[in-house]
N, C-alpha and C positions, 0 to 999 in steps of 0.2 A: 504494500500500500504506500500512498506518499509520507513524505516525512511530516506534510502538517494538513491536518484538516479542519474545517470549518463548522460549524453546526448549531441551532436556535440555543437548544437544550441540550447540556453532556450530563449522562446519569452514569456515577460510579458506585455498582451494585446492583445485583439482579436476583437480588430477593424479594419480600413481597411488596416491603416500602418503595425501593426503585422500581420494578415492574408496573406497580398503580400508581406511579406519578408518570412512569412513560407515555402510560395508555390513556390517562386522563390526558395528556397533551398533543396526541398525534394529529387529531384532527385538525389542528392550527400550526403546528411548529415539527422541523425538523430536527430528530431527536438522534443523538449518539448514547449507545448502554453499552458499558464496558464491566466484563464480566472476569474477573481474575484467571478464571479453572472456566468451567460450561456454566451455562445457565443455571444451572439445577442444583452445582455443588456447593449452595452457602446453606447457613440454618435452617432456612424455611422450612427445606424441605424435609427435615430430620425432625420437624416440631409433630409430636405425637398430638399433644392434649386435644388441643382448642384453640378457639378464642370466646373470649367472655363478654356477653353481652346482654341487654335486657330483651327477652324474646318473650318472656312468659306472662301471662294477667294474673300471676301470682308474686311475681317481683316485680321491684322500681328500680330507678335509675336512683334513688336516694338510698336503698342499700348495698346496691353496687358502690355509689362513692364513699357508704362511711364502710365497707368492708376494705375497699382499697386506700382509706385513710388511718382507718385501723392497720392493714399490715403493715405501711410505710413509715412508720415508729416516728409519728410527730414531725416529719420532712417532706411530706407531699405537700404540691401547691394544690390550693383548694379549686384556684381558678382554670388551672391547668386537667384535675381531676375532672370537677365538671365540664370540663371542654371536651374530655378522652369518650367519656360514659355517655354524654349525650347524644354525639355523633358515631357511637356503636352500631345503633339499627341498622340506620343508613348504608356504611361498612356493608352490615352482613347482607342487606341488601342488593348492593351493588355486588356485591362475591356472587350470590346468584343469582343474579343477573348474567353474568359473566360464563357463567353454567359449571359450579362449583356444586358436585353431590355431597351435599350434606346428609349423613344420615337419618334416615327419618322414624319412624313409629307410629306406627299407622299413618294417621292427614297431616301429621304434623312435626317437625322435628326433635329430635331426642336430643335432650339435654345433658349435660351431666354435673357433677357438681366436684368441685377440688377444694385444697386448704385454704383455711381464710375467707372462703364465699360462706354465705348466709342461704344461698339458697342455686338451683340448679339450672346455672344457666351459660355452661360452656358448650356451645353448639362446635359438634365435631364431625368427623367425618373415619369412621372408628377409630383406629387409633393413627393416623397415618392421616391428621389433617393438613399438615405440612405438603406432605409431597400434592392432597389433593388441588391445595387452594394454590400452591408453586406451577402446578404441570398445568392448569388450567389457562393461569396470569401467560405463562409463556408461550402457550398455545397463541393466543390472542396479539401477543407481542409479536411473534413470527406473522399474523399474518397480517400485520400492518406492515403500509407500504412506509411510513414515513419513520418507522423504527429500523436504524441500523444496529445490527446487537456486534460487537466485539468480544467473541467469546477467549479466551490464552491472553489476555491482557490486563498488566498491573498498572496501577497507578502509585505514580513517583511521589510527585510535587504538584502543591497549586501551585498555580500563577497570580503573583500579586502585583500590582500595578499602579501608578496613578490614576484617577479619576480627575481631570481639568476641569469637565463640567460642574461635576456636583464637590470638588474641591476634598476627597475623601480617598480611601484606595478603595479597589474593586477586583474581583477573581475574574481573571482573564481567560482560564482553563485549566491546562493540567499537560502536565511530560508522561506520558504512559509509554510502557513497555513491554513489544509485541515482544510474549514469552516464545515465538514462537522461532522468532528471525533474530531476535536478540537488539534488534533496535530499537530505540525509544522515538516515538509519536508525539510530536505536538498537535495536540486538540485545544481547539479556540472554539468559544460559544461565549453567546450574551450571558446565558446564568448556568450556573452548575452546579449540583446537586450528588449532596454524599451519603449514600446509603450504603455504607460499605460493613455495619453489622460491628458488632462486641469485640470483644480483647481478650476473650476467656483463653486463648492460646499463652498465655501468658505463663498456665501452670501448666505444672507436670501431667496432672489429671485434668480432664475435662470433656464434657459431655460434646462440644462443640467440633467441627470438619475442621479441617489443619488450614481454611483462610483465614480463620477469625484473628486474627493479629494486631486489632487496632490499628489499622490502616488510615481511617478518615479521619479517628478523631491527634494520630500524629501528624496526620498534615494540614488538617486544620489549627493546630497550637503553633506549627512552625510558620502558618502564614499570618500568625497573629490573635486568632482568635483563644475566648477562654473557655477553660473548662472547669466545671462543676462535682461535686460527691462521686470521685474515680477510687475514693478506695470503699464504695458498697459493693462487693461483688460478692457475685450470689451465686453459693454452691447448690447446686440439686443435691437432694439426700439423697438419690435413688438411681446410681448407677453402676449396670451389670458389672460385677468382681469375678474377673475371667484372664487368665494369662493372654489367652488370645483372643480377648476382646480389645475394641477399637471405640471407645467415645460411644458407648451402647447404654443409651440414655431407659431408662424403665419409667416410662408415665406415671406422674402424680395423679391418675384418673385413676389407677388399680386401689391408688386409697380411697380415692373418692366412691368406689363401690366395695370396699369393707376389706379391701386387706390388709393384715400388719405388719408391723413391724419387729421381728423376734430378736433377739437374744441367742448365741449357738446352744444354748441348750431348752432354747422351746418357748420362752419367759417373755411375755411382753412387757415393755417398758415405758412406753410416750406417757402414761397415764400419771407417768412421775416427773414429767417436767412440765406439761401443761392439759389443763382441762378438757382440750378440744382433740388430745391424744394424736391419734397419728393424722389427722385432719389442721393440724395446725401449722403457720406460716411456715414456708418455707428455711425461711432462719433459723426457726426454734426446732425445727425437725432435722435437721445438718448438724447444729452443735450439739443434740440429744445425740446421736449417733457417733460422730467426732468421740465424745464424753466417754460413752460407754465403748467403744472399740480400745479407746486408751485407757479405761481401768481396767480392762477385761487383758489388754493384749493380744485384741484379736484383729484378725488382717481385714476381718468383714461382718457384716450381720446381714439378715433375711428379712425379705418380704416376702409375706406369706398368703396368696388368694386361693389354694386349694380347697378349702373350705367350701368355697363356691361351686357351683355346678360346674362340671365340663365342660357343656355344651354352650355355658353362657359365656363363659372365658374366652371358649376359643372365638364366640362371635363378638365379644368388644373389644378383646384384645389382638387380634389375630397377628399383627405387627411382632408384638412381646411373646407372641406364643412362639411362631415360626424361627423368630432369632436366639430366642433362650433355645428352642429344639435344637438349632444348630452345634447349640456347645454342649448337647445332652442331658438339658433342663428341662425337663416339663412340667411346667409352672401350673396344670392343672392338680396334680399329685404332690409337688416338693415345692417347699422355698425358693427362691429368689436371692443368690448371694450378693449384695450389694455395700458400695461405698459412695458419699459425698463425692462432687467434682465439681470443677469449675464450669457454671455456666452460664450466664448471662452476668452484661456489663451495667448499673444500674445509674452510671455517673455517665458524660461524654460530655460532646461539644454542647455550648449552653446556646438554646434558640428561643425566639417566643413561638407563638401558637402558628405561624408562620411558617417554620422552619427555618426564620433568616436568623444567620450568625454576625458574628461583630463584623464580617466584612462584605460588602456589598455584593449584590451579585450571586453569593457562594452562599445554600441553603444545605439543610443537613435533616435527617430523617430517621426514624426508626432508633436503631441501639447503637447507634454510633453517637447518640444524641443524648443530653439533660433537657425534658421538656417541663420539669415539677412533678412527672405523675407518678414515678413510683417511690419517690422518698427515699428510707432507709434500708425499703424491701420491697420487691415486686409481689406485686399479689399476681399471683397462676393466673397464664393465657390472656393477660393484661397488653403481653409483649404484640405479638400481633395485632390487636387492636391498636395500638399506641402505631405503630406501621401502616396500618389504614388509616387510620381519620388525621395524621400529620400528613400524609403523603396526599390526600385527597384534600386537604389544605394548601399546602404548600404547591399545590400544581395550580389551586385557584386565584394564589395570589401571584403565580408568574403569568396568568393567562390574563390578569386582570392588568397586568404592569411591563412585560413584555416588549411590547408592541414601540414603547416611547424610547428603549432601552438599547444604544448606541454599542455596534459590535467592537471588542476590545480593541485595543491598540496591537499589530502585527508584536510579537515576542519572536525574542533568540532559539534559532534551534538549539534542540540540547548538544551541549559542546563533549564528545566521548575523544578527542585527540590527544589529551596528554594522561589516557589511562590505556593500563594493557590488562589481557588476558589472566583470571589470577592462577595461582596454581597450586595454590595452600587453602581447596575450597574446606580443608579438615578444620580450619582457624574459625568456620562460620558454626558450621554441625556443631563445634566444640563445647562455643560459645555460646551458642540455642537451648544446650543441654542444662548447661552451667545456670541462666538467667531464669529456664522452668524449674529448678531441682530447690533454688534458695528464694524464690517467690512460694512453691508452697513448702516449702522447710518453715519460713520468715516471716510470709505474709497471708497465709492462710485463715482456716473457720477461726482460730484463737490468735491473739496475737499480745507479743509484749514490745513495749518500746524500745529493747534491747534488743531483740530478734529485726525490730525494723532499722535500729541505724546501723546496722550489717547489713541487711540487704542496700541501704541507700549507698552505702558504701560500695559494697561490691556493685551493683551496678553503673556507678558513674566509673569503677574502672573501667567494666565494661566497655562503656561507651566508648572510651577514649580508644582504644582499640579498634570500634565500631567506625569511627569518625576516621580513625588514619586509614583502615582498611575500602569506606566507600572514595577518599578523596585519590586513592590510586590507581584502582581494579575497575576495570571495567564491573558495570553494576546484573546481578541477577534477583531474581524472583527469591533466592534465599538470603540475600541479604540485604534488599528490600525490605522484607519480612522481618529481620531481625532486627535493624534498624529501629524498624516501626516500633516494636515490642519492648524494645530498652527502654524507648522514650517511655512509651504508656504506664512501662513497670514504675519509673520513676517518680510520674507523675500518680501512681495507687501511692506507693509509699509516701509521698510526700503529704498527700492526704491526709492515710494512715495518721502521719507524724501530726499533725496537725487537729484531729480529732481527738479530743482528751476526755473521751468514755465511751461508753459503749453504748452502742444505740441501733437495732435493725441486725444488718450484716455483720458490721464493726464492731468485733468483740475485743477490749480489750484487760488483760488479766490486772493493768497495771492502773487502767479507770473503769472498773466493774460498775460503778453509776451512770446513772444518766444524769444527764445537766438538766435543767428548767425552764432552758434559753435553747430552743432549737434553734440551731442555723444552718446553712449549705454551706459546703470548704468549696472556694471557690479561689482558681489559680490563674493568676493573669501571667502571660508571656513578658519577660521583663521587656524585650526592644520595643514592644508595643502598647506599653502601660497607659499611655499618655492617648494613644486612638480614640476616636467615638465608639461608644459602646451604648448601643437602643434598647438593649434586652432587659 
């Protein structure tokens, strides 16, 4: 392809946030979607549960928001939460519309219920709503004419630039990197848009595919903008404990239809850390687990749905059933070995209701994002929805503003002349290994402030290493990646450091209180302290 192209709109990320701002725009603007790996291979499509919405005349949208102001442990924006919840229907709407099988029962669709909700109203599509509402979006995307998809391409750096007219800077685009030729692509467009997904690749464990690396929210800090509550990250309690398993995530929905959580010798336990038992926030059910694996000394504990019918198992679970078969589990007769992992990001770039970040031009979507709505904790199948009604936002206010908005100023090709070939790519593997093993050593479900000013430490070695190694070598997809990851790790930890109790995700052994005074850690880039900031 050439070395620079042009385009209305450039969306980086093709999961469900960027796919529904694609396709909300094709009809008016020419759109570029750069997809790291294939279409298909970011979170979405691995997302078992749901999404959580008000479908039923037996729930409101008024206990969906205090259920997800209840999990977010006193740090959810209120304005933000009602903004998420009230434009759910709509969402789920528009998905099927879109021709997204939802499962039904009988006239109507089947609900389900997870931790933290009040009542049953995660509409799914069995357990594999991910890939249904992913394969659908993309379907739809191919067959627009005005969506070009770049699938084997990473993205580098924005591009930041003067703005003359409005006296401000503005994103120009982006240096992306066909993995495929090894060249990097300048892409120019009026606005651009980062849905590039969580950081959970950060640890060793994690439920999340090997892009999630904090990609948009490092290149949006290095183009200036700020970010917000990076050290909430949120472990799933509930991932398969298997040698050769791979990021084999076990639905929070098996609890939500009665199964437990045991003990290795048969014992259940949640009923000891909180009321609502194994049904309780995600936070409180990772460090009950955490707790007891570390008194016990054991490598894992069970979830247990055999109890339940066969028949009924294998039809809502059919995903969990098939892939536990695979490692010689059948989860209708035996336990479930499972461990805590890293998975979802609950901090990011900071946006308003918009998706516009501190720099002009350049919007941000989904979990690459802080919009206020999950707080201290996401509340179950929230993620998704927060992906629909921001993106169905954030498409309305470029279609609405668009039109007046002057194409960038032409930019420098990416200059690769004075690097060569590297040949010590063992320096990056090494270092990838090294940055996941003392993030969750350091910065994991418990944490002490001793444990984090060793990880801040060793990671800013890192870096340094990082920094000589990208200012030489010609650049790849793995160290791109690692790049991205040091930063983001730096930036959890420095949160971390800077949150002095425990509140939500953030556990810490050394401020086991909560404060009185909620507030969001919120990190501004120092070269750009002094910018406009609207949010």
């Amino acid at each position: 392809m050439n070395a620079q192209v042009n385009y209305d709109v450039l969306v980086i990320g093709s999961g469900a946030a960027g796919l529904t701002l694609a396709l909300h725009l094709a009809a008016r603007y020419r759109v570029a979607l750069i997809s790291k790996q294939r279409l298909q291979d970011g979170s979405t499509w691995f997302a078992q549960g749901g999404i959580a919405a008000v479908l039923d005349k037996t729930d409101s949208v008024q206990s969906h928001i205090a259920d997800t102001l209840d999990a977010g442990a006193g740090l959810c924006h209120p304005s933000s939460v009602h903004f998420t919840v009230e434009g759910g229907t709509a969402a789920i709407r528009w998905l099927i519309d879109q021709g997204v099988d939802f499962t039904r029962e009988g006239s109507d669709y089947h609900l389900t219920k997870e931790g933290g909700h009040s009542y049953r109203r995660i509409i799914h599509s069995t357990d594999a709503t991910g890939r249904a509402v992913h394969s659908t979006l993309i379907d739809r995307v191919r067959g627009s004419d005005n969506i070009d998809c770049f699938e084997q391409h990473l993205a580098v750096d924005l591009i930041r630039q003067p703005d003359p007219l409005e006296g401000r800077f503005r994103c120009g685009g982006a240096y992306v990197l066909d993995r495929s030729s090894g060249e990097v692509v300048l892409f120019q467009a009026r606005a651009v848009v980062l849905a590039t997904g969580g950081a959970s690749k950060a640890y060793l464990y994690t439920s999340n595919p090997d892009g999630a690396s904090g990609d948009g929210i490092a290149m949006a800090w290095r183009a200036g903008c700020r970010v917000a509550n990076m050290e909430f990250n949120q472990f799933h309690p509930t991932c398969l404990y298997h040698p050769k398993a791979k990021a084999l995530l076990v639905t929070e929905a098996l609890r939500g239809e009665g199964a437990y959580l045991k003990l290795p010798d048969g014992g259940r336990f949640m009923d000891r850390f909180d009321r609502r038992g194994e049904l309780a926030p995600r936070d409180i059910v990772a460090r009950a687990i955490d707790h007891e694996m570390k008194r016990l000394g054991a490598d894992c504990l069970y979830l247990d749905i055999s109890h339940r019918e066969a028949d009924f198992v294998r039809e809502h679970f059919p995903t969990v059933y098939s892939n536990c078969l695979l490692y010689g589990i059948d989860i209708t007769c035996e336990p479930i070995p499972v461990v805590p992992a890293a998975h979802y990001t609950c901090g990011g770039i900071m946006v308003d209701r918009y998706g516009r970040t501190d720099l002009d031009q350049l919007y941000a979507i989904g979990e690459t994002t802080f919009t206020g709505l999950h707080g201290a904790n996401r509340l179950a199948s929230n993620s998704l929805l927060e992906c629909l009604v921001y993106a169905r936002s954030a498409a309305r206010h470029i279609d609405a503003h668009l039109e007046v908005v002057q194409s960038p100023r032409p930019a420098p090709p990416w200059d690769a002349s004075r690097v060569t070939d590297s040949d010590e790519d063992v320096v990056i593997s090494h270092n990838w290994d090294e940055l996941r093993r003392f993030m969750w050593d350091y910065v994991g479900i418990v944490r002490t402030r001793k444990r984090l000013l060793r990880a801040q430490h060793r990671v800013k070695l890192l870096q340094r290493e990082i920094r000589e190694f990208y200012a030489n070598y010609r650049i790849t997809n793995d160290l791109v990646e690692l790049r991205n990851l040091a930063l983001v790790s730096e930036l959890i930890i420095r949160s971390a450091l800077e949150r002095r109790e425990s509140r939500g995700l953030h556990y810490s052994l050394d401020y086991p209180k909560l404060r009185e005074l909620a507030m969001d850690t919120i990190l501004v880039p120092e070269n750009f302290a002094n910018q406009r900031q609207f949010i």
